[in-house]
C-alpha positions as CSV (number, residue, x, y, z in Angstrom):
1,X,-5.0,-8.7,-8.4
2,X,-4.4,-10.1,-5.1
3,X,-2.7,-8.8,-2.2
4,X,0.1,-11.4,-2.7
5,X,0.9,-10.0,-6.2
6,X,0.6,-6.6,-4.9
7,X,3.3,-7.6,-1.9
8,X,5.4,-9.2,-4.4
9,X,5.2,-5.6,-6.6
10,X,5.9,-3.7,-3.1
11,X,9.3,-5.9,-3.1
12,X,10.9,-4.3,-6.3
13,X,10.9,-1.2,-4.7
14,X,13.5,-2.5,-2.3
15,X,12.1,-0.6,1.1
16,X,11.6,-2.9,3.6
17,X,13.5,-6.6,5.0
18,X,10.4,-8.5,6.0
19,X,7.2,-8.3,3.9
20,X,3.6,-9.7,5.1
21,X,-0.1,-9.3,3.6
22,X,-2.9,-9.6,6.5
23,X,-1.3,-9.2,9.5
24,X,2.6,-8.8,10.8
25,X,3.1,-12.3,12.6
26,X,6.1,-12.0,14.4
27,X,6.2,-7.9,14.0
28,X,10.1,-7.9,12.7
29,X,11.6,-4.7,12.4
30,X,11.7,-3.0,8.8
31,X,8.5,-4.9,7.9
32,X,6.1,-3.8,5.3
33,X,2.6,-5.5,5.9
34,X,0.0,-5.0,3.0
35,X,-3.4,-4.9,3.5
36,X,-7.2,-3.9,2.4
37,X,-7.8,-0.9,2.8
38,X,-10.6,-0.5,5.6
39,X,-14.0,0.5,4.5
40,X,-12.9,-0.1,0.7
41,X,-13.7,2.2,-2.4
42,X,-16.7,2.8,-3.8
43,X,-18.0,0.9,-6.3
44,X,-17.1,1.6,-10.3
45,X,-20.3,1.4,-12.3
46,X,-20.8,2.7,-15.7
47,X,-24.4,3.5,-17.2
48,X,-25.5,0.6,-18.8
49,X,-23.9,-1.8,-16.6
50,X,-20.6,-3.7,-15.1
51,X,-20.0,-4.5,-18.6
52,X,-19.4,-0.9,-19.7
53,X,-17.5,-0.1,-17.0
54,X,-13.3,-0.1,-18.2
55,X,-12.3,0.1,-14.9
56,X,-12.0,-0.3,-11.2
57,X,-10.0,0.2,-8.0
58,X,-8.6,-1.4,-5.2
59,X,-8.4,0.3,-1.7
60,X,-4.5,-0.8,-0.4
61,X,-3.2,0.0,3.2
62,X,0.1,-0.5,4.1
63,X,2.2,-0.7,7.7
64,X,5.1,0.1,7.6
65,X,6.8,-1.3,10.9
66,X,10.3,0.3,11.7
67,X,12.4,0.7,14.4
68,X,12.5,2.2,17.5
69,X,14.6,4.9,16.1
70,X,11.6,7.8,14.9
71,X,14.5,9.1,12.6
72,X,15.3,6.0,10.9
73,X,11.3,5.1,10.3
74,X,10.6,8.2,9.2
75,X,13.3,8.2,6.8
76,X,12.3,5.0,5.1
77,X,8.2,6.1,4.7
78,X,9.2,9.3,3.8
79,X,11.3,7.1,0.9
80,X,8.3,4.7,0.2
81,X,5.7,7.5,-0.3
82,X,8.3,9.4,-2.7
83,X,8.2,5.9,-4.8
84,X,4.5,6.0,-4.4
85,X,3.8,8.7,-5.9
86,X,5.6,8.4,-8.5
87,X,4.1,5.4,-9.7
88,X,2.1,5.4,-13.0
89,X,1.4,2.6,-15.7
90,X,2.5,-0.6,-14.2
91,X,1.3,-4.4,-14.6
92,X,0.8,-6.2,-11.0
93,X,-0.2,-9.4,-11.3
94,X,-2.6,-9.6,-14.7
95,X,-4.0,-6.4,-14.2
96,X,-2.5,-3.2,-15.7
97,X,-2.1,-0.5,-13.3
98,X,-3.6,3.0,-14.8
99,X,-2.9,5.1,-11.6
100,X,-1.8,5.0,-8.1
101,X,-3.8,7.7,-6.4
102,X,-3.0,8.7,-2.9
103,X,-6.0,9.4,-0.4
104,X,-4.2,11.2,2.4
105,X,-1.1,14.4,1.8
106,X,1.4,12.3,3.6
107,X,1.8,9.2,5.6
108,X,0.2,8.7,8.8
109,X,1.9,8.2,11.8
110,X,0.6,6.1,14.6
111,X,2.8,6.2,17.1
112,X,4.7,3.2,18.4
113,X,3.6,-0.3,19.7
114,X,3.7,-2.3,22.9
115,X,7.6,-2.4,22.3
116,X,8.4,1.2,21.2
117,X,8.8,0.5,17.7
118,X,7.2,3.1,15.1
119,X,4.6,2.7,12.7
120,X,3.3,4.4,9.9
121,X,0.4,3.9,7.5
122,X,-0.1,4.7,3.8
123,X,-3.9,4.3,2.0
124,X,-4.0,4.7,-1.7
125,X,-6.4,3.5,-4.5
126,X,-4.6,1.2,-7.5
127,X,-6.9,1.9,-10.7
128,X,-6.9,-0.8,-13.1
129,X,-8.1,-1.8,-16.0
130,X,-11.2,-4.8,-16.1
């Protein structure tokens, strides 16, 4: 599962304009920018081995890069988390999606950037099947 397919999942929820995965190039407004979660998840091992373990997870981070309007961008990650957590046996990519698990109680807000737009971050964990 790669951050591309999880973007192009992201994109059916219909929340953003302007999608990215690694970094926001040009930082458009109303862009969603996917990325690894920093620092990871631990690892999944059963006893006996990786080939006993059923499953693992994937650390995801997302940006979402609004407006200057605090309103409007909280508005639209308020809407993105609500979609979040709703989210529950899905397919992304070839993987199968047991559970999205959130790591924080609400998005994070980070303030603005050098041109007064606001961001916002939300860490969860996609569990999936090996």
């Amino acid at each position: 599962m790669t951050l591309v397919q999880i973007k192009d999942w992201l994109k059916t929820m219909d929340v953003a304009e302007h999608y990215y995965i690694g970094r926001l190039d040009n930082k458009q407004e109303m862009s969603l920018g996917v990325y690894d979660r920093p620092g990871g998840t631990r690892p999944v091992m059963a006893l006996g081995g990786l080939r006993n373990s059923s499953y693992n997870v994937r650390g995801i981070s997302l940006l979402l890069h609004w407006t200057r309007n605090k309103n409007a961008a909280e508005t639209a990650v308020r809407a993105l988390w609500d979609k979040l957590v709703e989210v529950r046996d899905l397919d992304v990519g070839n993987q199968h999606i047991q559970y999205l698990q959130m790591t924080v109680s609400e998005p994070i807000g980070i303030g603005t950037d050098a041109d007064g737009v606001y961001e916002y971050v939300i860490n969860f964990n996609l569990y999936y099947r090996r």
